[in-house]
FIROVEX-542044 format. One record per residue (C-alpha): residue number from 1; residue in three letters; chain; z, y, x. Coordinates in Angstrom, 1 decimal. Example, Ala and Ser with C-alpha at 12.3 -4.5 7.8 and 13.67 -1.06 7.14 Angstrom:
+-----+------+-------+--------+--------+--------+
:  nr : rest : kette :     pz :     py :     px :
+-----+------+-------+--------+--------+--------+
:   1 :  ala :     A :    7.8 :   -4.5 :   12.3 :
:   2 :  ser :     A :    7.1 :   -1.1 :   13.7 :
+-----+------+-------+--------+--------+--------+
# end
This chain:
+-----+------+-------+--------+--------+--------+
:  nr : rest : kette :     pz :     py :     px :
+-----+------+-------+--------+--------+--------+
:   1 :  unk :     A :  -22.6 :    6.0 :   -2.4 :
:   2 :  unk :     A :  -18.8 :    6.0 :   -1.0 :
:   3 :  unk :     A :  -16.9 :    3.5 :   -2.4 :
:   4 :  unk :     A :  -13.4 :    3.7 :   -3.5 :
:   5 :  unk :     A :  -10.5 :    3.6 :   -0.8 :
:   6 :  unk :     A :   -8.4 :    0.7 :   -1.3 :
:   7 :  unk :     A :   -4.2 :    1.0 :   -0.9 :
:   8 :  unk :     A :   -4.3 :    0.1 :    2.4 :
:   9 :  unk :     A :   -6.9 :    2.8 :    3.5 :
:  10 :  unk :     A :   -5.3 :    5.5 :    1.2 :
:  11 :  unk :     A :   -2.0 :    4.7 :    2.7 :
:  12 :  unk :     A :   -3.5 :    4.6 :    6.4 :
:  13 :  unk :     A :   -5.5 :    8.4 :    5.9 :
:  14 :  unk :     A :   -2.3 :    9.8 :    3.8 :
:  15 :  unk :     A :   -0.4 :    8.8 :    6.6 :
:  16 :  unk :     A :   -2.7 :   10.4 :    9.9 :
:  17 :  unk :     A :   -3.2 :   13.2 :    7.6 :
:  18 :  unk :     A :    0.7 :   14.1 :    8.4 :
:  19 :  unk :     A :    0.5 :   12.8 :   11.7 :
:  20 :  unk :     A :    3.2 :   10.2 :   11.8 :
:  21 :  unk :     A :    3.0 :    7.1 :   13.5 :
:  22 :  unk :     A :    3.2 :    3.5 :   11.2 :
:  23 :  unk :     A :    6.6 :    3.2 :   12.7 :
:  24 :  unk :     A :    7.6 :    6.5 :   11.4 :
:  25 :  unk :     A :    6.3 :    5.7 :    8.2 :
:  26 :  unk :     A :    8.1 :    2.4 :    8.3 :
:  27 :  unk :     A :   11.0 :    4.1 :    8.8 :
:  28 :  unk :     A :   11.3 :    6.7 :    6.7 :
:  29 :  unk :     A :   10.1 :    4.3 :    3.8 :
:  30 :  unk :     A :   12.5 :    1.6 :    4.7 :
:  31 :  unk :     A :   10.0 :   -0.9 :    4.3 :
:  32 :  unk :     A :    9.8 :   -3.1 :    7.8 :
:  33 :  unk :     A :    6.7 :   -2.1 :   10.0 :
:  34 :  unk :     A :    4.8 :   -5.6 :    9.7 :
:  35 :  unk :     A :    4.4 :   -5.0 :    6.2 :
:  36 :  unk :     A :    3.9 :   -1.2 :    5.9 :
:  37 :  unk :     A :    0.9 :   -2.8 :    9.0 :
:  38 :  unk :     A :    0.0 :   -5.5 :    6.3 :
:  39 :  unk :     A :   -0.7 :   -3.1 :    3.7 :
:  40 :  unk :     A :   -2.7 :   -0.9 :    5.8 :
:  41 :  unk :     A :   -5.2 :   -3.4 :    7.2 :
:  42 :  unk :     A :   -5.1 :   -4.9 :    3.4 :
:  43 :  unk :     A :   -3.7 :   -8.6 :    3.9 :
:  44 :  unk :     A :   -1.2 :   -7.8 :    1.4 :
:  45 :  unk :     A :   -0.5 :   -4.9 :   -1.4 :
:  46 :  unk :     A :    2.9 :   -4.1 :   -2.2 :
:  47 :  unk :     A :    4.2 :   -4.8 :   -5.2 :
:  48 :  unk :     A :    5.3 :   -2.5 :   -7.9 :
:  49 :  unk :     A :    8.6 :   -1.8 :   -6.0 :
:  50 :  unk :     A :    7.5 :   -0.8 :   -2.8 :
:  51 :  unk :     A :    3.9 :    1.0 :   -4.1 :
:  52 :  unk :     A :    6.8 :    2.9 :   -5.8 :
:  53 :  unk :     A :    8.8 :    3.3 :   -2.5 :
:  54 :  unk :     A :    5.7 :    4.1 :   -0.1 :
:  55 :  unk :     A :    4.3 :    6.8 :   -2.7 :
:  56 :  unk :     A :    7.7 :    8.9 :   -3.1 :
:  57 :  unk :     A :    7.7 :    9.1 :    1.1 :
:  58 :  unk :     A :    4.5 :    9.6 :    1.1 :
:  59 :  unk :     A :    4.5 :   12.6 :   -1.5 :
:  60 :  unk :     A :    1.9 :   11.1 :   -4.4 :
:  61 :  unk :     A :    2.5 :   10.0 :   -7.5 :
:  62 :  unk :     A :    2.8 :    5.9 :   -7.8 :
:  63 :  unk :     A :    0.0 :    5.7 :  -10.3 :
:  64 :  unk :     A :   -2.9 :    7.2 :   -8.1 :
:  65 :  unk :     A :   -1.6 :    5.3 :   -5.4 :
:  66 :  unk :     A :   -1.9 :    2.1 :   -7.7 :
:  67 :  unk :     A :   -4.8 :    3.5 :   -9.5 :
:  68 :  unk :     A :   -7.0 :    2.3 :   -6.4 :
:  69 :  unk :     A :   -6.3 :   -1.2 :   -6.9 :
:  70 :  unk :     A :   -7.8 :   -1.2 :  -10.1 :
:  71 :  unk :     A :  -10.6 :    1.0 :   -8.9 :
:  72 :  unk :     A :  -11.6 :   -1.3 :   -6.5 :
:  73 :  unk :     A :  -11.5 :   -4.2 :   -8.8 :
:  74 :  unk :     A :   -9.5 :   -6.7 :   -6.0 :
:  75 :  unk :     A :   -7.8 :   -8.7 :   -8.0 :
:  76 :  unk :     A :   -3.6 :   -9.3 :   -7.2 :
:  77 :  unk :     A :   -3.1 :  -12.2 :   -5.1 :
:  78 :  unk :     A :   -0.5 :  -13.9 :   -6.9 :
:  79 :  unk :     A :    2.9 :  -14.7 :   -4.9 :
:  80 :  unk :     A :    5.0 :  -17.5 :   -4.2 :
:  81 :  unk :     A :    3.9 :  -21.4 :   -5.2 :
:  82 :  unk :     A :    2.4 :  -22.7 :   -8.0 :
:  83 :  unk :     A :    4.3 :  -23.2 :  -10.7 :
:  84 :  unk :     A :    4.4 :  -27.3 :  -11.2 :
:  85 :  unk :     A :    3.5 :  -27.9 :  -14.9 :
+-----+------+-------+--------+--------+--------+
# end
C-alpha cells in the first residue's frame, strides 16, 4: 500500500519531472534555495504564501498541493515562540 506523498516529495518529483535543478526552481519561484531544499527534504512546509507561490511556478493548483498535508495527517509545526500567557 503506497502511502501519500508529502509536500516536500510532491514538490521534489513535480520538479525532476520538468527537469530543473532546485536552484532553478528557487529561482524562478523567488523563494531562496535553502528553503525551497527545506521543503523538499520536509524540515519545514511553507506556509500559505509560499505553497501559493511554489504551486503557480510549478503549474498546480495550491489546494492539491496543500491537500497532501492533510492527507498525510503531519500536523503544522507551529512558528515563532510561545506566546507568554
Amino acid at each position: 500500500m503506497k502511502t501519500k506523498e508529502t509536500i516536500g516529495e510532491l514538490l521534489r518529483r513535480l520538479r525532476e519531472e520538468k527537469g530543473w535543478t532546485q536552484d532553478a526552481f528557487a529561482k524562478l519561484s523567488g523563494i531562496p534555495i535553502r528553503t525551497v531544499q527545506k521543503y523538499e527534504s520536509d524540515e519545514r512546509e511553507p506556509g500559505l504564501r509560499n505553497a501559493g507561490i511554489l504551486a503557480s511556478a510549478i503549474g498546480i493548483d495550491v489546494n492539491d498541493l496543500l491537500a497532501t498535508r492533510e492527507a498525510t495527517g503531519k500536523p503544522k509545526r507551529p512558528r515563532g515562540r510561545p506566546r507568554k500567557s
